[in-house]
DRENDO-1510 file (C-alpha; in Angstrom, 1 decimal, always signed):
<recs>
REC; n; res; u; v; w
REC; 1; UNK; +72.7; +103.1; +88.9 .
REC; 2; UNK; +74.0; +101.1; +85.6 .
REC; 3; UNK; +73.9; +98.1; +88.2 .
REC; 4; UNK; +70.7; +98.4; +89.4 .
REC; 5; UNK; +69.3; +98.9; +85.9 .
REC; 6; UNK; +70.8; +95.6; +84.8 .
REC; 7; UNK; +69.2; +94.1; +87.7 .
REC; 8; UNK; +65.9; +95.0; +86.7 .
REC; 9; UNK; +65.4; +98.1; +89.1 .
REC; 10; UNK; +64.0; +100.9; +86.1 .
REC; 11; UNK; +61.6; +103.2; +85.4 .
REC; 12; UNK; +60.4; +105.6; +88.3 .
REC; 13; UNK; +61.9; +103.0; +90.9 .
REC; 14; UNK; +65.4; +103.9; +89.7 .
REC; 15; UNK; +64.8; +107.8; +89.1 .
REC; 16; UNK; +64.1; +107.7; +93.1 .
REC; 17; UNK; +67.7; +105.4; +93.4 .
REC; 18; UNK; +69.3; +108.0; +91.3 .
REC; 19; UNK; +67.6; +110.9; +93.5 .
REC; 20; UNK; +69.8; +110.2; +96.4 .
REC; 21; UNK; +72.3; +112.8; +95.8 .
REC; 22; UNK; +69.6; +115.4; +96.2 .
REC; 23; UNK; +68.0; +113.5; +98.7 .
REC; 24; UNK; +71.2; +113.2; +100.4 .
REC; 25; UNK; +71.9; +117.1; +100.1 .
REC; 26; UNK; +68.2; +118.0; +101.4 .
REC; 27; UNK; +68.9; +116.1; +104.4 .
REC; 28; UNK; +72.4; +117.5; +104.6 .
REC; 29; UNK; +70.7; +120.9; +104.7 .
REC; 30; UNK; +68.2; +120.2; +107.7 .
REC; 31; UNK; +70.2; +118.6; +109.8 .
REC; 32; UNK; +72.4; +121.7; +110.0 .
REC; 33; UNK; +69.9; +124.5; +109.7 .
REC; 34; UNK; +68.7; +122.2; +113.2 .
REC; 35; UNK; +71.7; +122.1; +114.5 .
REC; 36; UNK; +72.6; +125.5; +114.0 .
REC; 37; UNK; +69.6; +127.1; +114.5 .
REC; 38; UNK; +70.7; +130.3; +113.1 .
REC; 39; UNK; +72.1; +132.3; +110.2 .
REC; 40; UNK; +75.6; +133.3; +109.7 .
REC; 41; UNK; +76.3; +137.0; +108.7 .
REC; 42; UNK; +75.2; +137.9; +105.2 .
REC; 43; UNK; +77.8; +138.1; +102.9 .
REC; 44; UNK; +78.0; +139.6; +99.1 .
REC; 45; UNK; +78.1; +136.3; +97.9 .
REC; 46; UNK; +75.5; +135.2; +99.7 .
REC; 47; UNK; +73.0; +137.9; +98.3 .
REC; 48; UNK; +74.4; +137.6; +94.9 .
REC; 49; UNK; +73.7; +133.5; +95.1 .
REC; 50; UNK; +70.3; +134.4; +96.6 .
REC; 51; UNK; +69.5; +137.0; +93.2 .
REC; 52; UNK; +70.6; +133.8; +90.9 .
REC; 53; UNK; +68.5; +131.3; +92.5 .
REC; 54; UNK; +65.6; +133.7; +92.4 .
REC; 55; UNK; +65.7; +134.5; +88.2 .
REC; 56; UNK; +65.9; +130.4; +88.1 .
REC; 57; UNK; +62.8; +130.0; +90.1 .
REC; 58; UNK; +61.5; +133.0; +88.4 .
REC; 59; UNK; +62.0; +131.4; +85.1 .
REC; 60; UNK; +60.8; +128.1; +86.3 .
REC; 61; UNK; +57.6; +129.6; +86.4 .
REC; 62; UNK; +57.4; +131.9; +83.5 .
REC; 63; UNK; +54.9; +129.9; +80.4 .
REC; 64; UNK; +56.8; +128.0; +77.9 .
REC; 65; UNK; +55.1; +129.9; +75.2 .
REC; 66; UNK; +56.0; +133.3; +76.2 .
REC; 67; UNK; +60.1; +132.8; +75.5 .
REC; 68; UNK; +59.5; +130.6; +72.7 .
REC; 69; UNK; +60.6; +127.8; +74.7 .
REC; 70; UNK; +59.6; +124.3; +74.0 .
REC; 71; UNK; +60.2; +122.2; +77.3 .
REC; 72; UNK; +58.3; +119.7; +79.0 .
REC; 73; UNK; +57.3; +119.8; +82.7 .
REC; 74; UNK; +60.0; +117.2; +83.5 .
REC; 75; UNK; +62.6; +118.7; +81.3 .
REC; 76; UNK; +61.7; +122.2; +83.8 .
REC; 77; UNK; +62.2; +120.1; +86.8 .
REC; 78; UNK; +65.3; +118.6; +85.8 .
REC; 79; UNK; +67.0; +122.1; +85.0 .
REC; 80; UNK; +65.2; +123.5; +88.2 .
REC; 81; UNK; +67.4; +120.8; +89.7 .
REC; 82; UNK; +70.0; +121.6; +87.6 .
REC; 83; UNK; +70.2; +125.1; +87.9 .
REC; 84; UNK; +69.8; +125.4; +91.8 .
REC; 85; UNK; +72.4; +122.4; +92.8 .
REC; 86; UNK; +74.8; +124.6; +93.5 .
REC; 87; UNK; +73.2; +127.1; +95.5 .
REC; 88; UNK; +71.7; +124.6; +97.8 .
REC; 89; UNK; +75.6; +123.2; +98.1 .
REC; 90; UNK; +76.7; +126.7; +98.9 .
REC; 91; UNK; +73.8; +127.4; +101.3 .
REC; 92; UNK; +74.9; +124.1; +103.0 .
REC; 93; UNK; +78.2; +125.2; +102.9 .
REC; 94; UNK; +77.5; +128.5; +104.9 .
REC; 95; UNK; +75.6; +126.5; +107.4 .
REC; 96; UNK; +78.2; +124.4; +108.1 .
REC; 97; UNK; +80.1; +127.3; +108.9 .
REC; 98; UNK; +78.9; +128.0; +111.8 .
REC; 99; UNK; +78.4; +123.9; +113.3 .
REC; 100; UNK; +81.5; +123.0; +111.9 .
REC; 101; UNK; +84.7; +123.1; +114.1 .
REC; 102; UNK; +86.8; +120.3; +112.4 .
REC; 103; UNK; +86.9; +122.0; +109.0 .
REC; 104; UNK; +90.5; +121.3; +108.4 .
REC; 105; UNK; +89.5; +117.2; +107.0 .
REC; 106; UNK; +87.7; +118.9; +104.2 .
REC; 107; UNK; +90.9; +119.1; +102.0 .
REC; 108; UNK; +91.9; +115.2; +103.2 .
REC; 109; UNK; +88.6; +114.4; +102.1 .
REC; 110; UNK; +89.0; +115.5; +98.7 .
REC; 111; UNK; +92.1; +113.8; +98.7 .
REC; 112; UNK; +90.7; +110.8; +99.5 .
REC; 113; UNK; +87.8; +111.0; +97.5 .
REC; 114; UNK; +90.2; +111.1; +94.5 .
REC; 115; UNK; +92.5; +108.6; +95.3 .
REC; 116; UNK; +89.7; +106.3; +95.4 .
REC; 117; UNK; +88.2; +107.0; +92.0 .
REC; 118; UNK; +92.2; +107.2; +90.4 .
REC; 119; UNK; +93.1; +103.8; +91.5 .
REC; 120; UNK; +89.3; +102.4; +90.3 .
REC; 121; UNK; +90.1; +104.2; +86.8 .
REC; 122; UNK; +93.3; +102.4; +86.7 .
REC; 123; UNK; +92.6; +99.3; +87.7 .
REC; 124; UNK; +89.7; +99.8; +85.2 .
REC; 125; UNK; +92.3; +100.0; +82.1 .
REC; 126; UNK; +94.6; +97.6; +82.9 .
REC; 127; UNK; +92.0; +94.8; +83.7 .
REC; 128; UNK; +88.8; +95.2; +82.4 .
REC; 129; UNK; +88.2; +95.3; +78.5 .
REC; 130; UNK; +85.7; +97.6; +76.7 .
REC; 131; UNK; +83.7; +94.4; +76.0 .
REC; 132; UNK; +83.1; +93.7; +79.4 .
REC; 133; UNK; +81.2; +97.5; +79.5 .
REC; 134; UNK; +79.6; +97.2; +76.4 .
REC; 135; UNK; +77.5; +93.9; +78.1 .
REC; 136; UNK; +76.4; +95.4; +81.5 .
REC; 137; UNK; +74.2; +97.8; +82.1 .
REC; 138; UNK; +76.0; +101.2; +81.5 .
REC; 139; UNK; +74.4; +101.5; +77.9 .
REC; 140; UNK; +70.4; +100.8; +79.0 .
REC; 141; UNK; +71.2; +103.1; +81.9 .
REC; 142; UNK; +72.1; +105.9; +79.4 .
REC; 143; UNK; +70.0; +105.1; +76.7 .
REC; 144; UNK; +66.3; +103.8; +78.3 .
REC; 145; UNK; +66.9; +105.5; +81.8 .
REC; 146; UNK; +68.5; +109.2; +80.8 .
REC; 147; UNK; +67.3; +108.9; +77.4 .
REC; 148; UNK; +71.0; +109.6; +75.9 .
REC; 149; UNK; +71.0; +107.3; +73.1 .
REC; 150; UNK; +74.8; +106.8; +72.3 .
REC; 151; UNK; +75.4; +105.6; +68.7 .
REC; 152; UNK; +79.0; +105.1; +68.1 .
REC; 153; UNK; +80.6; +103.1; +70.9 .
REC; 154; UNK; +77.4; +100.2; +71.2 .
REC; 155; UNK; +75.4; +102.3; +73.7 .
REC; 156; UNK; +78.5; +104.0; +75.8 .
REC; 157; UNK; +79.9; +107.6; +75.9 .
REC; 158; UNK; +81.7; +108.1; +72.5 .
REC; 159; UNK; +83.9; +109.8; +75.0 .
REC; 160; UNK; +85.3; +106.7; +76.4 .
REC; 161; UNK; +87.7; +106.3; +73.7 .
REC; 162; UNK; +90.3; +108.3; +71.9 .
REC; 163; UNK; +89.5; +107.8; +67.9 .
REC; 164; UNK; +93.1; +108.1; +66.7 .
REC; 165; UNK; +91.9; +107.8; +63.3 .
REC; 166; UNK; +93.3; +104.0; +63.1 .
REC; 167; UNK; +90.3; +101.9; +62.9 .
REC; 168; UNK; +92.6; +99.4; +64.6 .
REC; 169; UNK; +93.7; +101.2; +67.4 .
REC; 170; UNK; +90.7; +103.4; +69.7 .
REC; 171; UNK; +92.3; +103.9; +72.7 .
REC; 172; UNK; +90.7; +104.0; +76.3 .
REC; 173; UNK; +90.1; +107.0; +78.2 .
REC; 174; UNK; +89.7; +106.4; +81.9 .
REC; 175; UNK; +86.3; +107.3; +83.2 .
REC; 176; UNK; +86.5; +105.4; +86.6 .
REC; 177; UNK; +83.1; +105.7; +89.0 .
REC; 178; UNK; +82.0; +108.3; +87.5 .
REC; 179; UNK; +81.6; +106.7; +83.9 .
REC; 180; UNK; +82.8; +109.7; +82.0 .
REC; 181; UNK; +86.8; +110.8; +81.5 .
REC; 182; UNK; +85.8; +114.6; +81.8 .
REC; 183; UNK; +84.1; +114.2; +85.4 .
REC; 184; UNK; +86.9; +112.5; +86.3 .
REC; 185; UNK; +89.9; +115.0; +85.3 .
REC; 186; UNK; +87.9; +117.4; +87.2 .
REC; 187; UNK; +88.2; +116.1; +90.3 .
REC; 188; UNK; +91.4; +115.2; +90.0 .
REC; 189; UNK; +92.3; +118.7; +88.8 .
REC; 190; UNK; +90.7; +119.9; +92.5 .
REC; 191; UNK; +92.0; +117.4; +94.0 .
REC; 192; UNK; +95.8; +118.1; +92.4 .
REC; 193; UNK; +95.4; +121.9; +93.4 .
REC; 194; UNK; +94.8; +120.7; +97.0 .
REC; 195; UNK; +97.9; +118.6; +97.1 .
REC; 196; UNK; +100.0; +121.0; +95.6 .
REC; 197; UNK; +99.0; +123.6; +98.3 .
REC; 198; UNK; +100.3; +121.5; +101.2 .
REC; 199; UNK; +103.7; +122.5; +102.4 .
REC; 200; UNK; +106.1; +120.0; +100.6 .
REC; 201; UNK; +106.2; +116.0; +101.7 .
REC; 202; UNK; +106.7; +113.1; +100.0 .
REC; 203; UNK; +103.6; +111.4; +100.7 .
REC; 204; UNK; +101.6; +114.8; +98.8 .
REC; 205; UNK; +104.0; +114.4; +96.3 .
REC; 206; UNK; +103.6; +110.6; +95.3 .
REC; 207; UNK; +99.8; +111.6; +96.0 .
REC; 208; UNK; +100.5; +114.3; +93.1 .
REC; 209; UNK; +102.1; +111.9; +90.7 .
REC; 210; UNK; +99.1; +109.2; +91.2 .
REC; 211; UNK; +96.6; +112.0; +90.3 .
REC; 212; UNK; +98.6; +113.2; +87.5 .
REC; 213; UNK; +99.1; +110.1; +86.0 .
REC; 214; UNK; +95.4; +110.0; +86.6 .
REC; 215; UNK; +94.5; +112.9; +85.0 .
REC; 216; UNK; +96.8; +112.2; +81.8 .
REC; 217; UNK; +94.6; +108.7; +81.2 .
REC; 218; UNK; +91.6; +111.1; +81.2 .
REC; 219; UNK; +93.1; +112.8; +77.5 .
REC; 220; UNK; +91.1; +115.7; +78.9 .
REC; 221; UNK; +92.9; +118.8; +77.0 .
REC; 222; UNK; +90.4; +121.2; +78.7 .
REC; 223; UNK; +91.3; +120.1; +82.1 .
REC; 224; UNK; +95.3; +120.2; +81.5 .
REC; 225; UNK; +94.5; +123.5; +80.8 .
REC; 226; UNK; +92.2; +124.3; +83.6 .
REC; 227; UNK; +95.1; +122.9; +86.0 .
REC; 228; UNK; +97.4; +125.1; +85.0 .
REC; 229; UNK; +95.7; +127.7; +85.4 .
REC; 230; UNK; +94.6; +127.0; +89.1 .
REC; 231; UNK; +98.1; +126.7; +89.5 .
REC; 232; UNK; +99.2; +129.9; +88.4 .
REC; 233; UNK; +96.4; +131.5; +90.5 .
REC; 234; UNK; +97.1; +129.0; +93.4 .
REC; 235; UNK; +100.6; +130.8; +93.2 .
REC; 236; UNK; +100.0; +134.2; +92.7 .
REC; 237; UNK; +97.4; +133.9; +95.8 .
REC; 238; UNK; +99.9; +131.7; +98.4 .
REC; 239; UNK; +103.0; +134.0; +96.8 .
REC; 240; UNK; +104.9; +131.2; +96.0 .
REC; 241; UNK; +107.1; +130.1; +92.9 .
REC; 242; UNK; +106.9; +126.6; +93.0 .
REC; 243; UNK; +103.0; +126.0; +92.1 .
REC; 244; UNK; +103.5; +128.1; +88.7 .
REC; 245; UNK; +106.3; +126.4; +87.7 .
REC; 246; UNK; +104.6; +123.0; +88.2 .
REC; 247; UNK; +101.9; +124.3; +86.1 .
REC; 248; UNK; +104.5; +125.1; +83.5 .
REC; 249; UNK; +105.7; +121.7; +83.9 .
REC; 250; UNK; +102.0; +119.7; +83.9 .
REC; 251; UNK; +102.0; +121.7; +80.1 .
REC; 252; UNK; +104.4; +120.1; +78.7 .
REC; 253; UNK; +104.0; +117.1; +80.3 .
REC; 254; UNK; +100.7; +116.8; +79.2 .
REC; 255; UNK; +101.6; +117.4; +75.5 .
REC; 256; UNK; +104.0; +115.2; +75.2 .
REC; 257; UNK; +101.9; +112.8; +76.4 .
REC; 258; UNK; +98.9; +113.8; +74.0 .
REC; 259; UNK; +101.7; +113.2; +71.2 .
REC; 260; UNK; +102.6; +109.3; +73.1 .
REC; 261; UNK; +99.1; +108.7; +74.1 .
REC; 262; UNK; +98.0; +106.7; +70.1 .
REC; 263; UNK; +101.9; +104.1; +71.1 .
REC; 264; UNK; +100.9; +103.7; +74.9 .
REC; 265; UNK; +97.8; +104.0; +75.7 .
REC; 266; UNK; +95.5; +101.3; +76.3 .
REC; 267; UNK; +94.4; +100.1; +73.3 .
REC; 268; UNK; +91.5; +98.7; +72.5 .
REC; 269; UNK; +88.9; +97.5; +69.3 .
REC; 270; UNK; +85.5; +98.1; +67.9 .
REC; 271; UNK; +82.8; +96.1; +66.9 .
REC; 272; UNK; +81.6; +95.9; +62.8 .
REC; 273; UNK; +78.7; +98.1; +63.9 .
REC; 274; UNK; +81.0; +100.8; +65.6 .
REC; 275; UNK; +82.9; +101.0; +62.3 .
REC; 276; UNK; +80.1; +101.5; +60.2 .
REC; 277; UNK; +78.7; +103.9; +62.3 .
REC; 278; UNK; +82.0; +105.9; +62.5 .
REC; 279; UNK; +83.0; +106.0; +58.8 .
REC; 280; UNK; +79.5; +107.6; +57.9 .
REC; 281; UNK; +80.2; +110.3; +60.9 .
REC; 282; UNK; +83.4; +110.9; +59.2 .
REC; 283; UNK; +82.2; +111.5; +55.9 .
REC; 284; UNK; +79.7; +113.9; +57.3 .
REC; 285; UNK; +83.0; +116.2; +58.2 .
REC; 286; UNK; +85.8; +115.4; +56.1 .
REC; 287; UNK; +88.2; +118.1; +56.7 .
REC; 288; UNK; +88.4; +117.2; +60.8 .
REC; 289; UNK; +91.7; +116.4; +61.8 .
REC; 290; UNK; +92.9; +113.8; +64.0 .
REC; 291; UNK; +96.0; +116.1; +65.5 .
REC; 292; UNK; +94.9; +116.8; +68.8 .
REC; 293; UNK; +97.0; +120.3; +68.9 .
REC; 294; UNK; +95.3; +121.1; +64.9 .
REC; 295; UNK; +92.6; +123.6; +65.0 .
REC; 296; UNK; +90.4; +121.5; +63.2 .
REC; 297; UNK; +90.9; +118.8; +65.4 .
REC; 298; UNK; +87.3; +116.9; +65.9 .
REC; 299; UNK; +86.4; +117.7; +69.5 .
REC; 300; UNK; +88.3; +121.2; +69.3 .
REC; 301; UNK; +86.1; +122.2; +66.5 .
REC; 302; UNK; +82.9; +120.4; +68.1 .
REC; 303; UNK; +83.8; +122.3; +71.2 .
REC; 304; UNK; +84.2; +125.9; +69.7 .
REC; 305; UNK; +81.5; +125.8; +67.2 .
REC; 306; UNK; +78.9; +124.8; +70.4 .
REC; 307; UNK; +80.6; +127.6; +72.2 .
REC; 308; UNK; +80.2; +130.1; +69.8 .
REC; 309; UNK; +76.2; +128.9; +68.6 .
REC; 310; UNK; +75.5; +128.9; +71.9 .
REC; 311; UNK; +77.0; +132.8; +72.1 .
REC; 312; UNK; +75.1; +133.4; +69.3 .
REC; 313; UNK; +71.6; +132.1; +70.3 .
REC; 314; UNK; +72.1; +133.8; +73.9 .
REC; 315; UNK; +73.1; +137.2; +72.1 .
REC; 316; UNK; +70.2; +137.0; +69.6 .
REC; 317; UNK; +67.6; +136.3; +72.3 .
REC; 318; UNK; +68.6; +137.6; +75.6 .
REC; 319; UNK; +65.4; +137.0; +77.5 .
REC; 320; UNK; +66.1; +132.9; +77.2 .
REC; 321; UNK; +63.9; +130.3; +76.1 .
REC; 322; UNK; +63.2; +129.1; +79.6 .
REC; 323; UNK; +64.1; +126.1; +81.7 .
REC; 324; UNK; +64.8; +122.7; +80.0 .
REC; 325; UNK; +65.3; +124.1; +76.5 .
REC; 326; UNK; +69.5; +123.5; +76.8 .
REC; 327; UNK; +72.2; +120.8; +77.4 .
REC; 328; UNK; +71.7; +117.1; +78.7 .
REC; 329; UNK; +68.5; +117.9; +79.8 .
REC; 330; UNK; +67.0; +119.3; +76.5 .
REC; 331; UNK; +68.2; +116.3; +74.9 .
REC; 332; UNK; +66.6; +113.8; +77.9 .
REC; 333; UNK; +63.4; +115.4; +77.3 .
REC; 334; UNK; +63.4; +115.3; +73.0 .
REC; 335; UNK; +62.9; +119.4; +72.7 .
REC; 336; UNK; +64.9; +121.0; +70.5 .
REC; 337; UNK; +69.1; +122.1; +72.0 .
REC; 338; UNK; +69.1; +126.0; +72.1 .
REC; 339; UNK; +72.7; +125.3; +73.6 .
REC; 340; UNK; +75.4; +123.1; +75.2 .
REC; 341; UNK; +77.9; +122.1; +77.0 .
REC; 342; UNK; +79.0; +125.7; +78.1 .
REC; 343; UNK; +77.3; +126.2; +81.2 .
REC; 344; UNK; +77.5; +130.3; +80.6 .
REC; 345; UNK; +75.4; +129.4; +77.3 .
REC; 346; UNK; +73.5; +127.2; +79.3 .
REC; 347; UNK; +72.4; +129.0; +81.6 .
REC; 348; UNK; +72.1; +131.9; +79.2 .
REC; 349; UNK; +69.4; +129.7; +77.2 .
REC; 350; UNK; +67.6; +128.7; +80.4 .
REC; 351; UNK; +67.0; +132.1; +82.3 .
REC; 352; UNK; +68.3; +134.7; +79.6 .
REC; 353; UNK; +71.3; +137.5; +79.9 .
REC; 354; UNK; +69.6; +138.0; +83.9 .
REC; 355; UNK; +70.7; +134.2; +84.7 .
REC; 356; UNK; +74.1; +134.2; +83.7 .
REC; 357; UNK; +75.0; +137.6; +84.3 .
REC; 358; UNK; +73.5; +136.5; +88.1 .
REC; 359; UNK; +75.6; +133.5; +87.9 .
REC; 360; UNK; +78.9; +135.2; +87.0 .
REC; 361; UNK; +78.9; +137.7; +89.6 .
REC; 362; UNK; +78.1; +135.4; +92.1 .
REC; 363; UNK; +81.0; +133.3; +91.1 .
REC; 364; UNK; +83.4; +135.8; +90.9 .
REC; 365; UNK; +82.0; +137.1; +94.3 .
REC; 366; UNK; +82.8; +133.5; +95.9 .
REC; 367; UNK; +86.4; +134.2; +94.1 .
REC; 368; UNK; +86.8; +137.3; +95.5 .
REC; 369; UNK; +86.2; +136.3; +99.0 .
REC; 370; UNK; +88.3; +133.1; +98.7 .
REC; 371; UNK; +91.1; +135.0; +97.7 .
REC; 372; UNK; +92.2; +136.3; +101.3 .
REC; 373; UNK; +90.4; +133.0; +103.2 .
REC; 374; UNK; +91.7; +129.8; +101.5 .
REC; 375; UNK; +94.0; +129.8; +98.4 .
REC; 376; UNK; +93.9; +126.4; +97.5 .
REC; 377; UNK; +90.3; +126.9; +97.0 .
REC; 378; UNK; +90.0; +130.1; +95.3 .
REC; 379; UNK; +92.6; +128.1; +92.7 .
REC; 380; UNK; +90.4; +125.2; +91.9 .
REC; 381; UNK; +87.9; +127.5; +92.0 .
REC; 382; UNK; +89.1; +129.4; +89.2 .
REC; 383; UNK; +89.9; +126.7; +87.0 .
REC; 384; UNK; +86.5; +125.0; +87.4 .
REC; 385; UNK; +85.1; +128.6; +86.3 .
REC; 386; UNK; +87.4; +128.0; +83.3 .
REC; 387; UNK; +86.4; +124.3; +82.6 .
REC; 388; UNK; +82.9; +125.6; +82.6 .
REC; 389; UNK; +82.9; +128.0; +78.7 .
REC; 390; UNK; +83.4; +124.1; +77.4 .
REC; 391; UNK; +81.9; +122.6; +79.6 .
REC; 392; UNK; +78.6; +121.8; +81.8 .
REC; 393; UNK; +80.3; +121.6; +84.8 .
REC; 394; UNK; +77.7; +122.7; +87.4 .
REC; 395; UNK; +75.7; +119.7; +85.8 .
REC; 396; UNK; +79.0; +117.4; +87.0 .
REC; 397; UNK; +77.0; +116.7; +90.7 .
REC; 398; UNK; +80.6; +116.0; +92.5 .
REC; 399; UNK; +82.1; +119.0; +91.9 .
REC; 400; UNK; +78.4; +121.1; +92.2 .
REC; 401; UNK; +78.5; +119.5; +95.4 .
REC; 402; UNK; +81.8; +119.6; +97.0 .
REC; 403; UNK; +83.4; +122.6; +95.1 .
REC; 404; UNK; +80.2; +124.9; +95.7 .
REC; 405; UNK; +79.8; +123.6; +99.4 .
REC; 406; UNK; +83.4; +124.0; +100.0 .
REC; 407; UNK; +83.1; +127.6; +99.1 .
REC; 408; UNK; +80.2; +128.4; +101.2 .
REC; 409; UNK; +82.3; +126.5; +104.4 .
REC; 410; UNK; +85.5; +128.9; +103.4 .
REC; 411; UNK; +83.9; +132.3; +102.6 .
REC; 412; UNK; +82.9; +131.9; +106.2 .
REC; 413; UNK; +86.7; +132.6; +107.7 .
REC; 414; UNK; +88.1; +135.4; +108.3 .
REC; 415; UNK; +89.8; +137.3; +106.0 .
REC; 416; UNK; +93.1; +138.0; +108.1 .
REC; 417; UNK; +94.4; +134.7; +109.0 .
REC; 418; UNK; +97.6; +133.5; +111.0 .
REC; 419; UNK; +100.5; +132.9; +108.5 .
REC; 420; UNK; +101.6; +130.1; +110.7 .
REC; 421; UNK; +101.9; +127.1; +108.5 .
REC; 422; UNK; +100.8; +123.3; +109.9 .
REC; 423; UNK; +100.7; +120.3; +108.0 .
REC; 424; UNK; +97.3; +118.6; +109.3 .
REC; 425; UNK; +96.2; +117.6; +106.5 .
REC; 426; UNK; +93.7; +120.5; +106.0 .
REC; 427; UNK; +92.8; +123.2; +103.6 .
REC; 428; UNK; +91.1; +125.8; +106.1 .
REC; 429; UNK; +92.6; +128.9; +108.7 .
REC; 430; UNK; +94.6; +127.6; +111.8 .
REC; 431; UNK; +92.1; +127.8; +114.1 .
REC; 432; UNK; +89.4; +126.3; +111.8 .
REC; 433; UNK; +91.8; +125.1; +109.5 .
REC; 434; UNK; +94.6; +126.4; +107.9 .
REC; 435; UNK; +94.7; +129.3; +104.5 .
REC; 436; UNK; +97.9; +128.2; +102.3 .
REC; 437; UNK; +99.0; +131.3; +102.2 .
</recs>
């Protein structure tokens, strides 16, 4: 999209270039529904996902002025969009449950999917300078096409540094194809959970390292965390040692490679602007610490205090202000941020208390039904549930997609499966696949 905007492609022509994912997902969906030409059995989930999507649409129609709400009718389609992304991924999911007999790639795919983007990131760092990005079209993508105006990096993501609080050394975060270091570390923390699922071979395992090396070039602290944790579930659910203790491992690991990251990583310089810019932020918080394990740390603090505003305005107004008033898209659309990053406060902003509550018992129905059908999934599963109190991570389309989707193709098995282990490559039962456990 940042290519096609430096070509000259804008405006509406480029909102219907960006549209492709949903466009792709729409036709997704009637191809199968064709195909299949009926419904498979109704499931908890698929009630509960049925009940959330309904308060969204509900919302979606509901006047601005009656919740206090202050969106526009294209900030109330883009959270429509938003919102319902991962139901339609789901429902696609389900469908596919029943046309599908070669489930077992899905896992591979993944795997793929995130090789791909690792090596790009790395390549990325090691041969192309921040320059380079500052002149193409990344920062009129963001700022004239999305509307995100970035101040303190010339037009990119703040994000795709690490401000060590050396003027002379900002250091690179990889952000790869996605153009963000969080979207990234997400897939590759799904993508990790997979690989550690498969029983043991050396070509998962150098897979693992490339992905964790990966990862760590992200200096994503939420998504070290998140790891671990699917680990920890991934071995409580396949009753095995060896993934917790690998999440052990990726812990300290990962800290002592926070505490290296300002001597190795790739370093790299701002402009005279940047600087300006980023010594008047500074003096607007002065007791932020640069210690990325301090409680004050800058984006600790940044991403608490959101977290618990966001708490805060949900709590104090539990009906919501309506669709568009929260996140990315309140900000696309110049209205006033009720709440972000946090998709529970999110969500909590858009639809009220009825949303999320709608939206957390429909996830932890999904988890419930994953548990017995496909480990590895239930595990990434959880830890994108985790990554989601800091951040919006429904909004992330890749794994809205692919981890929602996923679900819908898994919650499909059934929940005795052979204990038979086969190393195809797959993440789904023996007969359709293969469960880890």
């Amino acid at each position: 999209m940042a290519q096609l905007w430096d070509l000259g492609v804008r405006g509406t022509a480029l909102d219907a270039f960006a549209a492709w994912k949903e466009g792709l997902l729409l036709i997704a969906l009637a191809v199968v529904a064709w195909k299949v030409r009926r419904l498979p059995a109704v499931k908890a989930a698929d009630v509960l996902a049925a009940i959330y999507a309904i308060v969204i649409v509900i919302y979606w129609f509901l006047p601005q002025g009656w919740l206090d709400g202050e969106a526009t009718a294209r900030g109330e389609l883009l959270a429509l969009r938003h919102d319902l992304f991962p139901v339609a991924a789901y429902a696609l999911g389900r469908l596919m449950g029943v046309a599908w007999t070669e489930r077992g790639r899905l896992g591979g795919l993944i795997a793929l999917t995130a090789i791909v983007v690792a090596v790009v990131g790395l390549v990325d760092l090691a041969l192309i300078s921040l320059q380079a990005w500052r002149g193409s079209g990344v920062p009129g993508w963001y700022r004239e096409q999305l509307g995100l105006d970035y101040e303190g990096l010339s037009g990119l993501p703040e994000n795709w540094v690490y401000n060590t609080g050396d003027e002379e050394n900002p250091i690179r975060r990889l952000v790869s194809t996605f153009l963000s270091p969080l979207a990234s570390a997400y897939l590759f923390v799904v993508a990790l959970i997979y690989a550690v699922s498969r029983p043991f071979r050396w070509y998962w395992g150098l897979l693992a390292l490339l992905l964790y090396a990966a990862l760590l070039y992200t200096h994503t602290r939420a998504a070290f965390a998140a790891l671990a944790l699917g680990l920890v579930v991934l071995a409580l659910a396949q009753r095995r040692l060896a993934p917790a203790v690998l999440g052990v491992a990726s812990v300290a690991a990962g800290a002592l490679f926070l505490v290296a990251y300002p001597s190795i990583g790739p370093s790299t310089s701002y402009t005279p602007e940047e600087l300006e810019w980023l010594r008047a932020n500074a003096e607007r918080d002065p007791g932020a610490s640069g210690d990325p394990f301090a409680g004050n740390e800058a984006s600790t603090e940044s991403h608490l205090r959101n977290l618990r505003d966001g708490i805060q305005v949900v709590i104090e107004h539990p009906h919501g202000y309506g669709l568009g008033n929260a996140g990315v898209v309140a900000k696309r659309t110049g209205v006033e941020i009720r709440a972000g990053e946090s998709t529970y406060t999110e969500l909590g902003v858009d639809a009220g208390v009825a949303g999320v509550a709608a939206f957390v018992l429909w996830s932890l129905a999904l988890l419930v039904g994953l548990w017995r059908r496909e480990a590895w999934l239930a595990a990434a599963f959880s830890a994108v549930l985790l990554l989601g109190l800091q951040t919006d991570v429904i909004g992330v389309h890749w794994i809205a997609f692919t981890v929602w989707s996923a679900a819908g193709l898994a919650i499909g098995l059934p929940r005795e499966t052979r204990t038979g282990e086969t190393d195809d490559g797959s993440g789904l039962a023996e007969a359709h696949g293969y469960d880890a456990g």
